[in-house]
C-alpha positions as CSV (number, residue, x, y, z in Angstrom):
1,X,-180.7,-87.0,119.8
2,X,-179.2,-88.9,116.7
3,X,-176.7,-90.7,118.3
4,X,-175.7,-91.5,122.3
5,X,-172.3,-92.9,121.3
6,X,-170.0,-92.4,117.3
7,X,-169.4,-95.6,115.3
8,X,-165.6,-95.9,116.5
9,X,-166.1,-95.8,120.5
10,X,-168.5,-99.5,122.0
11,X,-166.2,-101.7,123.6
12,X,-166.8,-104.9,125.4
13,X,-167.2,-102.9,128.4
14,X,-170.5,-101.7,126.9
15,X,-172.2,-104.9,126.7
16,X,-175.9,-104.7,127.4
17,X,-176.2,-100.7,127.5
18,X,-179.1,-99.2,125.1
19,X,-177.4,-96.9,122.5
20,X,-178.5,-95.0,119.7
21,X,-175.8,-94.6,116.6
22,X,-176.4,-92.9,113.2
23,X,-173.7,-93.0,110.0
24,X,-173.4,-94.1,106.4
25,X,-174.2,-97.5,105.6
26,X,-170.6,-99.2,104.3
27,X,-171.9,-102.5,103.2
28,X,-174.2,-105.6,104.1
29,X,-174.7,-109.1,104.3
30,X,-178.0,-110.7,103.8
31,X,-178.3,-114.4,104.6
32,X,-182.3,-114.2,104.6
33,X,-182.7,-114.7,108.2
34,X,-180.0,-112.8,109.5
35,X,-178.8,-109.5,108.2
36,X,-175.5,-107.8,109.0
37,X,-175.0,-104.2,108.2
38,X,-171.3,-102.2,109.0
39,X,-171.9,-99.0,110.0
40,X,-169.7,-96.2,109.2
41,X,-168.5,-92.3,110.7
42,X,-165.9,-90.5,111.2
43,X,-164.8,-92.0,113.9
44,X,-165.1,-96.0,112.8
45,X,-167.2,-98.8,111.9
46,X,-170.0,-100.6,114.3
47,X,-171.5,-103.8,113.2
48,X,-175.3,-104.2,113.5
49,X,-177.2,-107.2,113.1
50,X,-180.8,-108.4,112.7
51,X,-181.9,-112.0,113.1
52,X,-185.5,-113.7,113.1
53,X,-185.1,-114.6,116.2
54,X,-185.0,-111.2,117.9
55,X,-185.6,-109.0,115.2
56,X,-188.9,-108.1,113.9
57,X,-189.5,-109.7,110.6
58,X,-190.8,-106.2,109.6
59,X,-187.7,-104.5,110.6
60,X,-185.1,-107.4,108.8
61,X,-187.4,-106.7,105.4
62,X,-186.5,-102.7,106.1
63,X,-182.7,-103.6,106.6
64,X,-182.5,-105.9,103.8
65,X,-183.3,-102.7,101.3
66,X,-180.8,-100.6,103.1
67,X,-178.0,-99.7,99.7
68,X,-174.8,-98.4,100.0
69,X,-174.2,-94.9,101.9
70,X,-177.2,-94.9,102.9
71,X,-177.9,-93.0,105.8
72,X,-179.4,-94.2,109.0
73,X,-180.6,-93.9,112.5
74,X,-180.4,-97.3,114.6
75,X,-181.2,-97.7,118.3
76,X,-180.6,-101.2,120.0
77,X,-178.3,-103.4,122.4
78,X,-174.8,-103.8,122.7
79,X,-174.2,-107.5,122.5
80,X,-170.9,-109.6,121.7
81,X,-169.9,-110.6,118.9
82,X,-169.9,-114.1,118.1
83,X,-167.5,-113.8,115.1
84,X,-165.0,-111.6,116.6
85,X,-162.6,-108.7,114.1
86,X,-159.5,-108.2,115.7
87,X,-158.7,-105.6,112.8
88,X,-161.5,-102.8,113.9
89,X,-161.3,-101.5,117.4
90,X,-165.3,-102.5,118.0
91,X,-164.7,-106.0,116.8
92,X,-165.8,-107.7,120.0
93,X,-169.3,-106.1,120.0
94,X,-172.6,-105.6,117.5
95,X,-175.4,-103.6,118.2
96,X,-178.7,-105.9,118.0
97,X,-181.0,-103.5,116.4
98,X,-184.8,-102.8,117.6
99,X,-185.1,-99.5,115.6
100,X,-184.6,-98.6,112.3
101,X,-185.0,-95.2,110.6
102,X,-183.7,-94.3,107.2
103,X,-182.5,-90.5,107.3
104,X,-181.7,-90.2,103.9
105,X,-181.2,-93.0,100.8
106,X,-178.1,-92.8,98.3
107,X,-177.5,-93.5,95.2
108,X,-175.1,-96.1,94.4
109,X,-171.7,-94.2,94.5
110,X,-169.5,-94.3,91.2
111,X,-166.7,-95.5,92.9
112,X,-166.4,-98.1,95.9
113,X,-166.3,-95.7,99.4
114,X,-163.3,-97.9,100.7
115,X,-159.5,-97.4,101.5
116,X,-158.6,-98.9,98.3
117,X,-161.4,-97.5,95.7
118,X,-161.5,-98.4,92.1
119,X,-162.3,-94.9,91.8
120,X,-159.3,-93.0,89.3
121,X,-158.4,-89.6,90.1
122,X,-160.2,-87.5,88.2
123,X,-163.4,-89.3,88.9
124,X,-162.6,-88.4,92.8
125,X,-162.0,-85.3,92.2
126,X,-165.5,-84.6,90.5
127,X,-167.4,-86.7,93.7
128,X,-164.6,-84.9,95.7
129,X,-167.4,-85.7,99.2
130,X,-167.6,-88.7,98.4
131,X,-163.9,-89.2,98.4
132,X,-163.8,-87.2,101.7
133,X,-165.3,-90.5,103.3
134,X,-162.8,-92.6,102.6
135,X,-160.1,-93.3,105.1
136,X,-157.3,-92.1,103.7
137,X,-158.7,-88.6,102.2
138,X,-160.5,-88.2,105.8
139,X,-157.1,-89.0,107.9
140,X,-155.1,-86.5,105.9
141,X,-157.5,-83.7,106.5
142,X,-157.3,-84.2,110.4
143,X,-153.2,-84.4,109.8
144,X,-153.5,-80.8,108.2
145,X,-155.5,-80.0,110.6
146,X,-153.8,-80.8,113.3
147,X,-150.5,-79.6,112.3
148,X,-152.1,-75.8,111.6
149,X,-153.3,-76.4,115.5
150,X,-149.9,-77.1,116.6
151,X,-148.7,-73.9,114.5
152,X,-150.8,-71.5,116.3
153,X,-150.0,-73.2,119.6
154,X,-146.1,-72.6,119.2
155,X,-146.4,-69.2,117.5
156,X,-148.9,-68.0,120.2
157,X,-146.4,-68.9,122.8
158,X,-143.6,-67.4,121.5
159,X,-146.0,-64.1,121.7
160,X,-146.6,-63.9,117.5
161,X,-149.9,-62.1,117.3
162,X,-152.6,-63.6,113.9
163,X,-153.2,-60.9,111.4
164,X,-155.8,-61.3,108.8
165,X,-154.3,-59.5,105.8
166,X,-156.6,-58.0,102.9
167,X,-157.5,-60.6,99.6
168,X,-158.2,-57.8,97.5
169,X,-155.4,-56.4,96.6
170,X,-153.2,-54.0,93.9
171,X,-151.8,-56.1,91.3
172,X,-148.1,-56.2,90.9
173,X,-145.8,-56.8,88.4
174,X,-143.3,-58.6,89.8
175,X,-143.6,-62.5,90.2
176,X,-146.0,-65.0,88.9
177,X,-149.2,-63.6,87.3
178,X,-151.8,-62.3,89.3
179,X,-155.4,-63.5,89.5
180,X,-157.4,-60.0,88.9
181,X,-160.9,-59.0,89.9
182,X,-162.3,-56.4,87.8
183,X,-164.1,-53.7,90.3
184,X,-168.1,-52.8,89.3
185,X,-168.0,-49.7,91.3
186,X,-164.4,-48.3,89.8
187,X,-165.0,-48.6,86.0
188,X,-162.0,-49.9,84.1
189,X,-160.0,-50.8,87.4
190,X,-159.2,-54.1,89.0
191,X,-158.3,-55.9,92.4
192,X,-155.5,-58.8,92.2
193,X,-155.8,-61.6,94.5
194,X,-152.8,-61.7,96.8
195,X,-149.5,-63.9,95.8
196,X,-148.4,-63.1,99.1
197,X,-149.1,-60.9,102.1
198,X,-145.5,-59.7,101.5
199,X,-146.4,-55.7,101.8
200,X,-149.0,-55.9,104.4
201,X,-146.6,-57.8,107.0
202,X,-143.7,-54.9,107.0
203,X,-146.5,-52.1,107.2
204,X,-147.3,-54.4,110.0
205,X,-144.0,-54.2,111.6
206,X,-144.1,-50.6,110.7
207,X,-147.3,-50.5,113.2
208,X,-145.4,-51.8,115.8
209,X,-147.0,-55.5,115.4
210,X,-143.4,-56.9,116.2
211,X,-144.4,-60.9,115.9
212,X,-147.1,-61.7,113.1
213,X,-148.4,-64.7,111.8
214,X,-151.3,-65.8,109.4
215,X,-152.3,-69.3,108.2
216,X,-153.4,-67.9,105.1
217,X,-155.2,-67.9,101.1
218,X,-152.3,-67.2,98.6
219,X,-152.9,-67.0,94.6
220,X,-150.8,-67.2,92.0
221,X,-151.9,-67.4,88.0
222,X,-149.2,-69.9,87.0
223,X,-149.0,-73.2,85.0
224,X,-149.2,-75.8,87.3
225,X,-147.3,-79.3,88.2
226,X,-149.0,-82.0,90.1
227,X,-147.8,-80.1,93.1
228,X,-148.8,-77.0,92.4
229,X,-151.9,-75.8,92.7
230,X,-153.8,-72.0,91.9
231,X,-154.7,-71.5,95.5
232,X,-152.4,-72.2,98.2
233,X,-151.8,-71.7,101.9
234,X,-148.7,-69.7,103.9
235,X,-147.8,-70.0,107.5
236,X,-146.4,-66.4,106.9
237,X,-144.2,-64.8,109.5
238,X,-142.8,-61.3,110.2
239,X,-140.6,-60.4,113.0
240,X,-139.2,-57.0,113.8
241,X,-135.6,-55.9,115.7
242,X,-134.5,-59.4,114.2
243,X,-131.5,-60.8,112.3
244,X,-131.0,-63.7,109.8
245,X,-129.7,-65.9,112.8
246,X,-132.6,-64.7,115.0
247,X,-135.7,-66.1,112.6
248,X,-133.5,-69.5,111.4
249,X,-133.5,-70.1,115.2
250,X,-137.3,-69.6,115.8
251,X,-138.1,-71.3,112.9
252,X,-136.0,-74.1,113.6
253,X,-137.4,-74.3,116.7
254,X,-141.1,-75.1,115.4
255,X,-140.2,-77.4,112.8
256,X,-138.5,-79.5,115.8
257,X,-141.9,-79.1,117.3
258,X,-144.4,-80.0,114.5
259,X,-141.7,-83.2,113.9
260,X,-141.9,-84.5,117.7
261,X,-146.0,-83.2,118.3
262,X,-146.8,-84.8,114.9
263,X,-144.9,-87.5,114.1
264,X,-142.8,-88.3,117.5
265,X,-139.3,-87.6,115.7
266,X,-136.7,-85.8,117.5
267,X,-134.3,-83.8,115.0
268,X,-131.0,-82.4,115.9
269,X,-129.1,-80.5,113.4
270,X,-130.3,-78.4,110.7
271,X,-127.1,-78.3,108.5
272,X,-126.4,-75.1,106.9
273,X,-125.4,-74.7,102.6
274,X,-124.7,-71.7,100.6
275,X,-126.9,-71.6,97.6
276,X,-123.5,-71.9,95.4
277,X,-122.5,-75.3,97.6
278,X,-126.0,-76.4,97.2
279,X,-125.8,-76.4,93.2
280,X,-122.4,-77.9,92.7
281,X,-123.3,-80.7,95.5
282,X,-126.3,-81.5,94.6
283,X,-127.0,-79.5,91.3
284,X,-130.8,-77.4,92.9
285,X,-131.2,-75.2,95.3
286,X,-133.8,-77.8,97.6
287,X,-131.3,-80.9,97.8
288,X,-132.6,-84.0,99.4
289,X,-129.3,-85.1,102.2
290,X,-130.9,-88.3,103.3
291,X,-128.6,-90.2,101.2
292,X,-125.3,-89.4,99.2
293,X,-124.6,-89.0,95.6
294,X,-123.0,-86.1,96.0
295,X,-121.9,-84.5,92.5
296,X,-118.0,-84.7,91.8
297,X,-116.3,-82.1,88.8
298,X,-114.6,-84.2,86.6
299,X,-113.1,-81.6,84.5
300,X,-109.4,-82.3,85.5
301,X,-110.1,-86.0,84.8
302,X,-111.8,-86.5,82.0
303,X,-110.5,-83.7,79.6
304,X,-107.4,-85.3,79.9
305,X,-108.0,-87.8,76.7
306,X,-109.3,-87.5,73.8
307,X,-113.1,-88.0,74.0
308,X,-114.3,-84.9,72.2
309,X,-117.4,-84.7,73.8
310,X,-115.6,-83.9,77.3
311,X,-113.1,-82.0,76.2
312,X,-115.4,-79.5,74.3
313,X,-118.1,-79.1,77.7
314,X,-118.2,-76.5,80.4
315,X,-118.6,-79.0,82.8
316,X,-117.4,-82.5,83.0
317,X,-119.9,-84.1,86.5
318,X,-120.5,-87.3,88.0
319,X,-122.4,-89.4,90.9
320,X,-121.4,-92.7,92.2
321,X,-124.1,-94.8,92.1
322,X,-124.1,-97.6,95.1
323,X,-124.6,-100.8,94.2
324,X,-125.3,-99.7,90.6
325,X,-122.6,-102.5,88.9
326,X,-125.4,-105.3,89.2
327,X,-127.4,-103.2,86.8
328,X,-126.9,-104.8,83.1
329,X,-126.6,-103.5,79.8
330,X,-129.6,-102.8,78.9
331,X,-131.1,-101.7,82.3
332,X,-128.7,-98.8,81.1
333,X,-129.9,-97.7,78.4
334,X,-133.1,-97.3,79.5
335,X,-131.6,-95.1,82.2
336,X,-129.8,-93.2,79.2
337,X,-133.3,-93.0,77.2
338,X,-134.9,-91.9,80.9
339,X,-132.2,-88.4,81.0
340,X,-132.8,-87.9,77.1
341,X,-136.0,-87.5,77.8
342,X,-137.5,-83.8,77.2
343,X,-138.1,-83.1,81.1
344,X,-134.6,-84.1,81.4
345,X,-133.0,-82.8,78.3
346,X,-130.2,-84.5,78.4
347,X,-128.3,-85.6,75.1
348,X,-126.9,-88.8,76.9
349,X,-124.6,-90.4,79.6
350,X,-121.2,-91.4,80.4
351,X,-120.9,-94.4,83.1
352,X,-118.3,-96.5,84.3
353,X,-119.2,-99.4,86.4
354,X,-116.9,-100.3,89.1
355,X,-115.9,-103.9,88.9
356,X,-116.1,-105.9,92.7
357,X,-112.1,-107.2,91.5
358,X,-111.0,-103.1,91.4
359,X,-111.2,-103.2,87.8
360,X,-113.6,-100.3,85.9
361,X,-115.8,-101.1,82.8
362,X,-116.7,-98.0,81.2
363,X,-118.6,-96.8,77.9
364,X,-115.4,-94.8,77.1
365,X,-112.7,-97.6,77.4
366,X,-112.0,-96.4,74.2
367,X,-111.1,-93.0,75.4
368,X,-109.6,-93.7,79.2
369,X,-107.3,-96.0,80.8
370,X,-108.1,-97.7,83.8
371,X,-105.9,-95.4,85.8
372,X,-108.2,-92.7,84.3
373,X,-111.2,-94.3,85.7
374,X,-109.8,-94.8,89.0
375,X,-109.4,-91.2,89.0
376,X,-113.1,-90.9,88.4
377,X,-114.2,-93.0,91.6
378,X,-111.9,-91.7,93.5
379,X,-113.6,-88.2,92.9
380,X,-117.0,-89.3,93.4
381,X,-117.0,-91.7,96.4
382,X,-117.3,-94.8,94.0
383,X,-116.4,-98.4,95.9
384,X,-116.4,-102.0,94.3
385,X,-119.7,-102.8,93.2
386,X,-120.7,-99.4,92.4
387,X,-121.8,-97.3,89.0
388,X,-120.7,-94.3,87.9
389,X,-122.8,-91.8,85.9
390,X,-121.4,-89.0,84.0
391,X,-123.1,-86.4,82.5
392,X,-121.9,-83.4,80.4
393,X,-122.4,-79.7,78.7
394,X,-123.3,-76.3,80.2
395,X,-122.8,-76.2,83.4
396,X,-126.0,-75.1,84.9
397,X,-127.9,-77.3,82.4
398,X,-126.0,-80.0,83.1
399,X,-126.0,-80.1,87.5
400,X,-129.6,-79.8,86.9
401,X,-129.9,-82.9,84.7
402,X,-127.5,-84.8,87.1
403,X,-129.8,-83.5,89.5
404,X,-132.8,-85.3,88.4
405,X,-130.8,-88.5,87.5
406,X,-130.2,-88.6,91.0
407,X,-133.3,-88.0,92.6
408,X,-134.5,-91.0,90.1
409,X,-131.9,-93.1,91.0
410,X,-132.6,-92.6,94.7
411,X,-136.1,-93.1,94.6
412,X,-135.5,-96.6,92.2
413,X,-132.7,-97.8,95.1
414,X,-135.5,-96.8,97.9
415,X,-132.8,-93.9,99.4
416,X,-136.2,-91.5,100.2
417,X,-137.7,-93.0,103.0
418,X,-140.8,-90.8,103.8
419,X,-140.4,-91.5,107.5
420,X,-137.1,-89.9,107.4
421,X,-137.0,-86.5,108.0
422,X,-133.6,-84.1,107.2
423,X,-134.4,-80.3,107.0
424,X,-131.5,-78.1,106.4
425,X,-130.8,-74.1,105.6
426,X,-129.4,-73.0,102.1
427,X,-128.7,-69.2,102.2
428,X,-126.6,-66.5,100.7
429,X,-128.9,-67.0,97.6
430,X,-128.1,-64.2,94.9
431,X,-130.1,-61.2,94.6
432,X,-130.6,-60.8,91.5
433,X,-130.6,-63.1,88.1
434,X,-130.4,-62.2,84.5
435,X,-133.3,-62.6,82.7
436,X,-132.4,-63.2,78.9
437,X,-136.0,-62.0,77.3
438,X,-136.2,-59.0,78.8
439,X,-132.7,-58.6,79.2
440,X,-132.5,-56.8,83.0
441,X,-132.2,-58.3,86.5
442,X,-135.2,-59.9,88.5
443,X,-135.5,-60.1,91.8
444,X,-134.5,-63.8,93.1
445,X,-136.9,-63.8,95.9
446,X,-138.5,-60.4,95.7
447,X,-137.8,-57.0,95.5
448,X,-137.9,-56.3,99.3
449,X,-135.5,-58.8,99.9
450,X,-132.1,-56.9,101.6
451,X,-128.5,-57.7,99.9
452,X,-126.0,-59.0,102.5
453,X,-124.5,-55.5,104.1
454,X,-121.0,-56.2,102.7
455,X,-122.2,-56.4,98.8
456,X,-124.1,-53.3,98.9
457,X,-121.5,-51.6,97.5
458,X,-121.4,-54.4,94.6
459,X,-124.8,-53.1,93.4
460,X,-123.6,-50.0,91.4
461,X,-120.6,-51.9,90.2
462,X,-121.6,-56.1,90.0
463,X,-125.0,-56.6,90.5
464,X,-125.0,-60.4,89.8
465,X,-122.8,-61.4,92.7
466,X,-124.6,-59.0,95.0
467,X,-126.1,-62.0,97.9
468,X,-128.9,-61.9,99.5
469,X,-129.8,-62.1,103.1
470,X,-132.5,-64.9,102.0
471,X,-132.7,-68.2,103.2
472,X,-134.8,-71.3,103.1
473,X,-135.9,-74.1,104.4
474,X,-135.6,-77.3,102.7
475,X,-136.8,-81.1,103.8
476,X,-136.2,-84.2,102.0
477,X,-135.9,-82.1,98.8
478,X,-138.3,-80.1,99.0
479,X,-138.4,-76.3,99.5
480,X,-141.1,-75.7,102.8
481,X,-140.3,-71.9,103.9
482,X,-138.1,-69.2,102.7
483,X,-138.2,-65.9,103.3
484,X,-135.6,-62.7,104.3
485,X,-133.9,-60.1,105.9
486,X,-135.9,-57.2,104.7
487,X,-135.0,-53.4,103.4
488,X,-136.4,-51.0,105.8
489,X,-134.8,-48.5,103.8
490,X,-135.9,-46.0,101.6
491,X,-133.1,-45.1,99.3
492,X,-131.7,-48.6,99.4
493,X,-135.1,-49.9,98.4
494,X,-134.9,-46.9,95.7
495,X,-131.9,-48.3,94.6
496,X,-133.2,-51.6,94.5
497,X,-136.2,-50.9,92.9
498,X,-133.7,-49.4,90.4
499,X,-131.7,-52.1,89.4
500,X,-134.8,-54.1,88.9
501,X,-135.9,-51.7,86.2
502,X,-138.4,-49.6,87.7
503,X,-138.1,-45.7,87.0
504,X,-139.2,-43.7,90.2
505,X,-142.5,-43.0,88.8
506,X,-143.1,-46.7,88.2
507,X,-142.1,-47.5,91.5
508,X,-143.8,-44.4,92.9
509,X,-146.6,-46.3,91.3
510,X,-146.5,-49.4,92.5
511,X,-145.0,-49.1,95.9
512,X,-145.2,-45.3,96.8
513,X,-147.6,-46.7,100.2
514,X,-144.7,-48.5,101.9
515,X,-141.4,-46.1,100.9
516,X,-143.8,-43.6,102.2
517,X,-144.3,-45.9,105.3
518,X,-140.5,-46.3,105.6
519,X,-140.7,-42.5,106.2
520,X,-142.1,-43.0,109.7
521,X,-139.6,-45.1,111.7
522,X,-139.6,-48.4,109.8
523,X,-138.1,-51.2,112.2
524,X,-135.5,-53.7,111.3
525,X,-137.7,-56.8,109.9
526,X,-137.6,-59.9,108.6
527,X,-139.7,-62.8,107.9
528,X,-140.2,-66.3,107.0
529,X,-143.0,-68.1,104.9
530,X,-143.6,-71.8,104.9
531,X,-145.9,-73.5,102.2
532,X,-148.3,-75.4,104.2
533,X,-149.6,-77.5,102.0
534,X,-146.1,-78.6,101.4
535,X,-145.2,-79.0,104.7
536,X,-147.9,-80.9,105.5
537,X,-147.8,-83.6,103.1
538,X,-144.3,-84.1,104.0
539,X,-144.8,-84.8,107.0
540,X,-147.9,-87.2,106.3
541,X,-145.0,-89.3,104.4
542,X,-146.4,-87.9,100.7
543,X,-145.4,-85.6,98.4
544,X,-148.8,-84.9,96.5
545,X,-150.3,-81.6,98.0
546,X,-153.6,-82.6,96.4
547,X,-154.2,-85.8,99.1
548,X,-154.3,-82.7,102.0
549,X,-156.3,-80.6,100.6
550,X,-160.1,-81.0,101.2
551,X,-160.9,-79.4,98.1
552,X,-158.3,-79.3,95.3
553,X,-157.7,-78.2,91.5
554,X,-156.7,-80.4,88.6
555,X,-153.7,-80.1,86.8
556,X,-155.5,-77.7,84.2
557,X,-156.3,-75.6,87.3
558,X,-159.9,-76.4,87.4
559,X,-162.3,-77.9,89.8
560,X,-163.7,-80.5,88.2
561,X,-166.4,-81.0,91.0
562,X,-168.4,-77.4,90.4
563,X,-166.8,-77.0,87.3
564,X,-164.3,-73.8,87.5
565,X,-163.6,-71.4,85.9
566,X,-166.7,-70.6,83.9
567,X,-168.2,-68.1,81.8
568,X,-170.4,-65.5,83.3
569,X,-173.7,-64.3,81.6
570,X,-173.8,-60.9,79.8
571,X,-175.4,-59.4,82.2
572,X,-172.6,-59.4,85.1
573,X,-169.9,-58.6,81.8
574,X,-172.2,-55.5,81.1
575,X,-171.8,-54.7,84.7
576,X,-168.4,-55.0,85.4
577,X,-167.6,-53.3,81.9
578,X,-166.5,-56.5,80.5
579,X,-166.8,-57.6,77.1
580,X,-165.4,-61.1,76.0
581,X,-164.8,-62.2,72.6
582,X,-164.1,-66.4,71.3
């Protein structure tokens, strides 16, 4: 036996009982005749200690060559603790040592195995288990783990049955990129690695499945973001003989769950925003409502003088900033170098501070009285004390730059308080968007998604106002499900399939296996996928996917720890057919 008892567990109550404890060594104290050593697992940290007056001299010579991480075996007494740590649970005891072994010795580690390392990022990544035993990195992976727990507990209640799905797949076209596998056994032909489980779940509900779920592996070849990574993970969902209103409700059900199981936060409302609301509130479709700086359309006000800049843009838009009339001069123009930067784009900013006497101070006095200006806070919520930001151009160019000024200005003023949670439903997406390179429609979701049974009609004559029966779910600006009503059938999926460019053959190619399906008494579906690693690390209070996941990519998309991608040697190209050229 290696251990009677973990590291985290010896109270005072076990004074005097023989134990036996194994773990990683996290540091010790040698004073010559008295050696202390903390002892780490899991599940805490035990202090041991070896004097000359009890200890073998023998065994404090073995103790004082014990290094960092090393791993040990210790059997002894449980004692109290003279110098007491109020900050560990197992401060009050020590274990007084009478055996020693050494299981296996460590190298010192190249960063300090502590909750504040000196270790960078990239340098974790690569010693990735070593980073695992720190703290932080350890306690997220328990949070993701038990959050998945509490996902299967709901949906197995509510009588949802877990389907594994295949991983080797037929590539699509629509989407992101796929990852491919090339096939030895089928010459010239490849797998793709799934982007979603999206066909498989309605063939499911076309067996008669009714309630799926899978926690599961999702790929996608796309450039990545700091939260973004090549391999993901779905809490995917498919319902049959269901509505829009009938999956919002289940769905907001288990959220309310995960939020009170998790984190002990009751929620009551999940608000409800058509997509078009959420983009001239709040300029994206994933708006963060715990605070306000909601966008106001100046058009009527500010085109009325003579600032050419105005009068020449789509779209006129401002926030009210609170408390933004403290900032000074040139805290502004950093904040108007911040939105001309490229990932803003912006060419500059309007603002108008609003004076705590009632007066406005603008960079446009030039062009605006102060009646003009009053105009301007009245629109946007301004009060006393306050600064207005005005931004200006095409309109969907422009609500997304506002956008991001926002969020900035949020998170400088402290407005996104992690431990704040407000989820709410944006739906009636469109079904389609232009896309300007290839010049036809793509599907805004995907091309099973059903248009809203009122706009069908609108597909032969207006496709781009054809809605969507889509929704998602959003949290403290951040998208964490979406899905839809599915079409179930075939000549409206035709149709569909249609518009999206496909000719019958193509789509005969592609999809023939589920129209065919739909053939054979397809049910009404729909269905619901939430990001997990998403969801998870907002609701551990972060919004870095990387910190939940045991074993992430970098930016670049590579794991820096066994170092992938890599090159294969000629003889698995031959086999595969493969040749690759630099």
């Amino acid at each position: 036996m290696y251990r009677s008892h973990d590291c985290g567990s010896l109270r005072a109550s076990d004074i005097n009982k023989e134990v036996t404890l194994a773990g990683w060594v996290q540091k010790s104290r040698d004073k010559g005749f008295m050696v202390w050593v903390d002892l780490r697992d899991r599940y805490g940290i035990t202090q041991l200690i070896f004097d000359e007056e009890r200890t073998e001299k023998a065994l404090i010579e073995k103790a004082q060559k014990l290094g960092r991480e090393f791993v040990i075996q210790v059997k002894g007494t449980v004692i109290e603790r003279e110098s007491k740590n109020k900050n560990i649970p197992t401060g009050e005891i020590e274990i007084l040592v009478k055996e020693l072994e050494i299981l296996s010795a460590s190298k010192t580690p190249p960063f300090t195995i502590e909750d504040k390392t000196d270790g960078g990022e990239e340098l974790r990544m690569k010693y990735r288990y070593l980073d695992i035993r720190r703290n932080p990195v350890r306690e997220n992976l328990i949070f993701r783990s038990k959050v998945a727990m509490e996902v299967r507990n709901f949906l197995a209640n509510k009588e949802f049955i877990e389907v594994e799905t295949p991983v080797l797949i037929k590539s699509t076209p629509e989407g992101a990129r796929d990852f491919v596998v090339p096939s030895r056994m089928n010459e010239g032909q490849f797998y793709a690695l799934p982007q979603s489980p999206q066909t498989f779940k309605q063939l499911l509900m076309v067996g008669g499945m009714d309630k799926y779920f899978q926690i599961v592996k999702c790929f996608r070849d796309e450039d990545l973001r700091a939260d973004r990574q090549p391999e993901f993970t779905q809490i995917d969902c498919e319902m049959s003989f269901v509505e829009q209103e009938d999956v919002l409700n289940i769905f907001e059900e288990m959220t309310r769950h995960l939020l009170k199981k998790v984190k002990n936060v009751d929620v009551a409302e999940f608000p409800r925003m058509t997509y078009n609301e959420a983009m001239e509130k709040y300029g994206n479709d994933k708006p963060d409502i715990r605070f306000g700086m909601e966008f106001a359309d100046l058009n009527a006000f500010a085109k009325a003088g003579e600032f050419k800049i105005f009068n020449e843009a789509e779209l006129v838009v401002g926030i009210a900033v609170p408390g933004g009339e403290s900032m000074t001069r040139k805290e502004i123009d950093k904040l108007i170098d911040w939105v001309r930067r490229p990932q803003v784009g912006a060419t500059g900013m309007v603002y108008a501070k609003c004076n705590l006497d009632g007066t406005y101070k603008s960079s446009v006095d030039k062009f605006y009285s102060q009646e003009d200006l009053a105009n301007w806070a009245k629109a946007t919520g301004a009060e006393p004390g306050d600064l207005i930001c005005v931004m200006s151009g095409p309109a969907n160019k422009t609500r997304a730059q506002l956008s991001a000024l926002r969020m900035e200005m949020a998170e400088r003023l402290g407005l996104r308080d992690p431990n704040n949670f407000a989820p709410l439903w944006v739906i009636d997406f469109p079904l389609l968007e232009w896309d300007e390179d290839t010049e036809r429609y793509h599907a805004m979701h995907h091309p099973f998604t059903s248009p809203k049974p009122e706009d069908i009609e609108k597909l032969k004559t207006d496709p781009g106002n054809v809605r969507a029966n889509a929704y998602d779910l959003v949290m403290n600006g951040n998208e964490i499900g979406g899905g839809s009503v599915r079409i179930f059938d075939k000549e409206l999926q035709a149709l569909m399939f249609d518009h999206l460019g496909f000719t019958p053959e193509e789509a005969r190619a592609q999809f023939g296996f589920l129209m065919d399906a739909f053939e054979y008494g397809a049910p009404p579906h729909a269905g619901l996928a939430f990001g997990f690693d998403r969801l998870v690390s907002i609701l551990g209070g972060q919004e870095t996917i990387r910190d939940f996941i045991a074993f992430p990519k970098n930016n670049s998309g590579r794991d820096v720890m066994i170092d992938a991608p890599s090159a294969i040697d000629n003889e698995q190209l031959a086999e595969l057919n493969l040749t690759v050229t630099v």
